[in-house]
C-alpha positions as a printed Julia matrix, in Angstrom:
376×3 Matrix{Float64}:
 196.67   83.61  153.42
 199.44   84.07  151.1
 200.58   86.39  148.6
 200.07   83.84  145.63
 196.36   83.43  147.74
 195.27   86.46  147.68
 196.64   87.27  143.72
 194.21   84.07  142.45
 191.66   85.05  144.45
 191.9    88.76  143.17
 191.74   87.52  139.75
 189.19   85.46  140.29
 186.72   88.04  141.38
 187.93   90.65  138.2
 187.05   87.39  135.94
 183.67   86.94  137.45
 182.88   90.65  137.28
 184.35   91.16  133.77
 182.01   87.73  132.66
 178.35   89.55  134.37
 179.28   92.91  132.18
 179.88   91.01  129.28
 176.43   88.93  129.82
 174.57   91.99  130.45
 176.1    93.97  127.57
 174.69   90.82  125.45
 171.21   91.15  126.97
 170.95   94.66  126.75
 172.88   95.53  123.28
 171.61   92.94  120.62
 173.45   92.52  117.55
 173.15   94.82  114.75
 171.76   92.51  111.87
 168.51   91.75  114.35
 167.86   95.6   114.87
 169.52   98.22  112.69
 169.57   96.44  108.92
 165.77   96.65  108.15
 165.95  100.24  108.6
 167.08  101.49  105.36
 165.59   98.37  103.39
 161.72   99.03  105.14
 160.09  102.27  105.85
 158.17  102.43  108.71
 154.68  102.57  107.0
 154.34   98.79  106.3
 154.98   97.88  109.89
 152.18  100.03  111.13
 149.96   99.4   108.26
 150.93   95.09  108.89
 147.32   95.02  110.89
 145.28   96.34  107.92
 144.01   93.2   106.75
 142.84   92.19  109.78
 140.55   95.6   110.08
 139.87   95.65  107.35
 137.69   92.56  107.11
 134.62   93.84  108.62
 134.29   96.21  105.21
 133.07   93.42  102.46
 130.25   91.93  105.19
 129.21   95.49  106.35
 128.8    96.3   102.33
 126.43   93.8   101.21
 123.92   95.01  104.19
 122.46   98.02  102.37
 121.47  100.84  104.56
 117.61  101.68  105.19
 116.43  103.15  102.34
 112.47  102.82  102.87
 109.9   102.21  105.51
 109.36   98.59  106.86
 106.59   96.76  105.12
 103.67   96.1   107.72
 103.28   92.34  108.48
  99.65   90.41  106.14
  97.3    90.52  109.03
  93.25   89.57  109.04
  93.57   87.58  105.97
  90.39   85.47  105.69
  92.27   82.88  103.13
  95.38   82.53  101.62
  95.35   80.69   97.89
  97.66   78.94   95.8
  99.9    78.86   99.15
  99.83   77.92  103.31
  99.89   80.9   104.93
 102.78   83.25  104.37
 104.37   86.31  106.52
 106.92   88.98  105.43
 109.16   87.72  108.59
 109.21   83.86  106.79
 109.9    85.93  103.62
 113.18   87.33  104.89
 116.5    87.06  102.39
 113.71   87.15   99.22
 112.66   89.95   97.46
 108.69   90.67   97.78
 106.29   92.03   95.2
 102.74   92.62   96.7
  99.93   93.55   94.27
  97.2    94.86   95.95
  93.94   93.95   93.56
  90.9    92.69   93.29
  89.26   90.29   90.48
  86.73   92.94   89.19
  88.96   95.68   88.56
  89.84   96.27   85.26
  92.86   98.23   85.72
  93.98   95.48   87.87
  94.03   92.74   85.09
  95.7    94.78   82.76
  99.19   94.41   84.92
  98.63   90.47   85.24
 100.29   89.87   82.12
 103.64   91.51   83.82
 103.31   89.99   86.68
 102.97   86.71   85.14
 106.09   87.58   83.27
 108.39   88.28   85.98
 106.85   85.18   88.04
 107.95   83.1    84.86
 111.67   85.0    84.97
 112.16   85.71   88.48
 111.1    83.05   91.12
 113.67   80.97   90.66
 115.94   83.95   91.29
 114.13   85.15   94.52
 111.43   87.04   93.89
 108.03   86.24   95.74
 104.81   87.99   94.27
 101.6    87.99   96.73
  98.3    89.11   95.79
  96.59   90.8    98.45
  92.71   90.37   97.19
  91.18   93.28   99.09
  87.68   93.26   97.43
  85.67   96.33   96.33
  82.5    94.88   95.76
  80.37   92.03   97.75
  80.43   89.06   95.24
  84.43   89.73   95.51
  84.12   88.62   98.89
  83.0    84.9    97.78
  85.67   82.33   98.0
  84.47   80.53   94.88
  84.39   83.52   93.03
  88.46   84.41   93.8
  89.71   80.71   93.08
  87.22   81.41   89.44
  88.57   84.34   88.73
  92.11   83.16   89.5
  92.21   80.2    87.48
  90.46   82.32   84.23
  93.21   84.93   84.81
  96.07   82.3    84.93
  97.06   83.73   88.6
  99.67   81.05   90.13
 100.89   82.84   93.18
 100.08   83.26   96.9
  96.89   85.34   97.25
  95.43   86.73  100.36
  91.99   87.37  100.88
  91.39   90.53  102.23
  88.22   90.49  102.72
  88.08   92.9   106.14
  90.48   95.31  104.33
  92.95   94.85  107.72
  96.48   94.53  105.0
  94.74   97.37  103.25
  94.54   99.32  106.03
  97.88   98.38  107.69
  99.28  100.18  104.17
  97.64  103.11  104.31
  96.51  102.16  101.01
  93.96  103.82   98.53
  94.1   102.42   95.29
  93.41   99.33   93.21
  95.86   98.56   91.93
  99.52   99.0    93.68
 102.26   97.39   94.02
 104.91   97.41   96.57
 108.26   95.94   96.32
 110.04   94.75   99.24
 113.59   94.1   100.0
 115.64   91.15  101.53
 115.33   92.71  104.88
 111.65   93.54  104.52
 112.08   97.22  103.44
 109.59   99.07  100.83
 111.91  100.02   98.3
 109.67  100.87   95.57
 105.75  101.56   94.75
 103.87  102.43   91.9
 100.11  103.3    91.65
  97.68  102.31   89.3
  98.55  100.98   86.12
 102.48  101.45   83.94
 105.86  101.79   85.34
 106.45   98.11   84.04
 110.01   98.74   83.27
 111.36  100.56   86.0
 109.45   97.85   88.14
 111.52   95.5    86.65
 114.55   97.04   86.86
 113.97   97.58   90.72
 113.01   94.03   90.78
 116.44   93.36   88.52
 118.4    95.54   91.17
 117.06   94.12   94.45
 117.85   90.2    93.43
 121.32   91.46   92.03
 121.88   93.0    95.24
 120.89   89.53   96.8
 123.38   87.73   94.78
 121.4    86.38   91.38
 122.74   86.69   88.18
 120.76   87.98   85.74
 122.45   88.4    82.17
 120.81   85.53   81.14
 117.29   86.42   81.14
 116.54   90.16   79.51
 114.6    92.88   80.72
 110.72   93.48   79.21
 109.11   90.6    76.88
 105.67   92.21   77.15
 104.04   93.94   74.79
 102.39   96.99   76.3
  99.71   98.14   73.72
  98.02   94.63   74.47
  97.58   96.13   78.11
  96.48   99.78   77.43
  95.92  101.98   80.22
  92.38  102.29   81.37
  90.07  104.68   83.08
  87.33  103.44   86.26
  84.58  105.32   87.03
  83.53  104.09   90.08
  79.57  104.57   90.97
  79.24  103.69   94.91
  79.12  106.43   97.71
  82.48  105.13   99.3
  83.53  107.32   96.17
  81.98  110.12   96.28
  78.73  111.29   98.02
  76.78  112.66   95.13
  74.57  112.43   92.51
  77.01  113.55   90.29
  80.19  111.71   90.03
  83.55  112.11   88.41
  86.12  109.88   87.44
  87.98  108.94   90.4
  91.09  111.4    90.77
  89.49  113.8    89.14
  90.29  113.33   85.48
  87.5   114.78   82.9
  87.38  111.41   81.44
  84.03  110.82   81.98
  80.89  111.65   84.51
  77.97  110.08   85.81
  74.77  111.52   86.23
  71.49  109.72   87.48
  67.94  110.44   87.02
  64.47  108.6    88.49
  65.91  107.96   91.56
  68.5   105.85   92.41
  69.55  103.8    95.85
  73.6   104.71   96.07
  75.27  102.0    98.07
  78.8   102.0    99.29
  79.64  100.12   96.35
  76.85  100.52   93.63
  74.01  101.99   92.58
  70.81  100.31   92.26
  67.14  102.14   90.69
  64.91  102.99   93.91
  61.86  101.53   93.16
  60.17  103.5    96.01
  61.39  106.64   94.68
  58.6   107.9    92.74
  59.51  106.39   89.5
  59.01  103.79   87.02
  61.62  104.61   84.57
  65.74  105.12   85.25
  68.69  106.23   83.21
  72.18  106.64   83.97
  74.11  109.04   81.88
  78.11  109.2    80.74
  79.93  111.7    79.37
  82.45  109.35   77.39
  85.97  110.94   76.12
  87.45  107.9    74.88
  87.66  105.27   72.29
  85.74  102.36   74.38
  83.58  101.78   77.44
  82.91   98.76   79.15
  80.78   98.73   82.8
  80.66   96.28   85.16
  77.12   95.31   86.26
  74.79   92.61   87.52
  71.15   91.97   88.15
  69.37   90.97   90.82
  66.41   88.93   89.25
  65.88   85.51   87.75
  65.92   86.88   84.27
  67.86   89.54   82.92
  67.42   93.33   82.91
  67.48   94.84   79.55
  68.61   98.1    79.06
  68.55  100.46   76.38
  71.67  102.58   75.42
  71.97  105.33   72.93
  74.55  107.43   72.35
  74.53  111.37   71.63
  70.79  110.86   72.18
  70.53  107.86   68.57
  71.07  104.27   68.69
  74.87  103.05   69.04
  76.15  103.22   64.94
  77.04   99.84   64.35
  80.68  100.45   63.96
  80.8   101.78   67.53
  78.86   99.17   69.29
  80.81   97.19   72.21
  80.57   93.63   71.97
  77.69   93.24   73.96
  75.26   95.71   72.68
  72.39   94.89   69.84
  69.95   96.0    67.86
  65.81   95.79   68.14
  63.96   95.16   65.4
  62.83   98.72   65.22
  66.41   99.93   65.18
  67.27  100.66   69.12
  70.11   99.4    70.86
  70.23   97.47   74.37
  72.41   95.55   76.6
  70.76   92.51   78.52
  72.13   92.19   81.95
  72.19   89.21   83.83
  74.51   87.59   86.17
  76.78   90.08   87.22
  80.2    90.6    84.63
  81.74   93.01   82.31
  79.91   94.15   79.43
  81.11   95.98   76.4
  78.92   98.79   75.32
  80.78  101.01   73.15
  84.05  100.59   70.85
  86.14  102.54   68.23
  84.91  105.83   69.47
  87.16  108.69   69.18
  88.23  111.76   72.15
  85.45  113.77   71.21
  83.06  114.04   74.01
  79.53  111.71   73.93
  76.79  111.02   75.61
  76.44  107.57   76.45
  72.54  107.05   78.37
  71.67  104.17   79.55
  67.36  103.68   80.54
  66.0   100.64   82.28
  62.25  100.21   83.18
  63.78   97.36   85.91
  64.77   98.3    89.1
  66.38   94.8    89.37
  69.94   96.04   87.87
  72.66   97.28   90.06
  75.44   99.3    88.34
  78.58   98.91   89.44
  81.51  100.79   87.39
  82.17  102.26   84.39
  85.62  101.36   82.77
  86.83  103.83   79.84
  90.5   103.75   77.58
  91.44  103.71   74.02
């Protein structure tokens, strides 16, 4: 090989080396406008913070779950009939919110909420809310089919009802009282129950609160509409053993409202009382100690014709000014109540809070007393 050979081949291989380093300082050093210039422009914070949105979506869906705030609502189970509806269940019911009103047709504490509950059917169904009756009867003719769909119809009732009739959605509440209401959330939760009768406006602004929570608008339809003192509060005195075991009864939760006391031998069943005519007498009288304005009691008879009973009160005849709408005058002056088929009937009215005794004497062991209802 020559000189001039070797020189160009010498070259040659400094040119090819020199071109790899420059290649790899490419490769490995990129230029400054791809790596150093959005330094001072951009902190460092938005690049780690650039996956935030992504994380962060979760948040909104997890929101609009609430958390558990109340026991789950047990299932309607042993209902005998459902009315005004197929049957429902509290699983089917899912995404609505659930009022259940535990009554029964003969309670008058119980028909003195319809009127609300009529009012937020009216407002509220087409925003959600589903109201069931659960018609867990206190008394045998309660039991009767016929008698419900009556009683419904009379008392303008247009939701679902359950019969109740063997007391098993009673029971699977725990419940006690006619009447209560429960109100359930979207995902079946008891978020709210009041006993007895009142509470209408916080009701409906759970009711209000529960729907919102599900999404309805609301401003359009305002909160109340019903005028309370045509529902006052009343008082049941309730005269069956399943109540209390004596012969001496108090109101039922132990307000002095008013007591029952019975004389000539009486039959006490788990859900009246009834005269024992093999008791040794001929004559009965049941006797109230009345510390309120009115007193109505729920009673039937037993025979073809009616029972008539005599009532006085403080030991005279009823002044006419107090008499209840269903008690009358003899011709020598007394005061009775006829009895028949079994209903509520009014026997005294405009009274005051002083303490009287109401007495009421029947020479018919055909009646059967049922309970005594007492308010303003």
């Amino acid at each position: 090989m020559t000189d001039r050979t070797r020189w160009l081949s010498l070259a040659g291989a400094v040119a090819a080396i020199a071109a790899i380093i420059a290649v790899i300082f490419v490769v490995v050093q990129p230029p400054q406008s791809a790596s150093v210039a959005p330094v001072p422009d951009e902190p460092t914070a938005p690049q780690v913070a650039a996956p935030a949105p992504v994380t962060a979506t979760p948040a909104p869906q997890a929101a609009a779950t609430p958390e558990p705030s109340g026991p789950l609502a047990p299932e309607f189970v042993r209902v005998t009939q459902w009315l005004n509806s197929p049957a429902l269940s509290l699983a089917e019911l899912r995404g609505r919110v659930v009022l259940i009103d535990m009554w029964t047709f003969g309670c008058y504490n119980c028909r003195n909420t319809l009127p609300y509950l009529r009012d937020w059917h009216a407002k509220y169904a087409s925003e959600g809310l589903q109201i069931v009756g659960v018609h867990t009867p206190e008394f045998e003719f309660e039991q009767v089919e016929a008698n419900v769909r009556e009683a419904m119809i009379r008392l303008n009732v247009t939701w679902p009802v359950a019969m109740d009739n063997d007391w098993g959605t009673w029971r699977a509440y725990k419940n006690r009282y006619w009447p209560r209401k429960y109100l359930v959330d979207q995902q079946g939760q008891i978020r709210y129950d009041v006993i007895g009768e009142g509470s209408y406006e916080e009701m409906e602004r759970r009711i209000r609160e529960l729907l919102t929570e599900g999404g309805a608008s609301l401003d359009h339809i305002p909160l109340g509409g019903v005028d309370e003192e045509a529902a006052p509060a009343q008082t049941a005195l309730f005269t069956g053993d399943s109540w209390d075991e004596g012969r001496f009864l108090a109101v039922e939760g132990g307000a002095e409202a008013a007591r029952l006391g019975l004389r000539g031998g009486w039959v006490v069943e788990s859900d009246r009382v009834q005269p024992d005519p093999n008791g040794g007498s001929s004559s009965w009288d049941a006797t109230v100690l009345v510390t309120s304005g009115m007193a109505n009691l729920a009673a039937g008879a037993n025979l073809a014709s009616p029972v008539l009973v005599k009532v006085t009160l403080d030991g005279a005849p009823v002044p006419e000014a107090l008499r209840g709408a269903h008690v009358f005058a003899g011709y020598d002056g007394a005061t009775f109540v006829s009895i028949g088929d079994f209903g509520t009937y009014g026997l005294l009215r405009n009274g005051d809070a002083a303490p009287r005794e109401l007495r009421l004497q029947t020479d018919d062991p055909g009646l059967s007393l049922y309970t005594f209802v007492f308010g303003a």
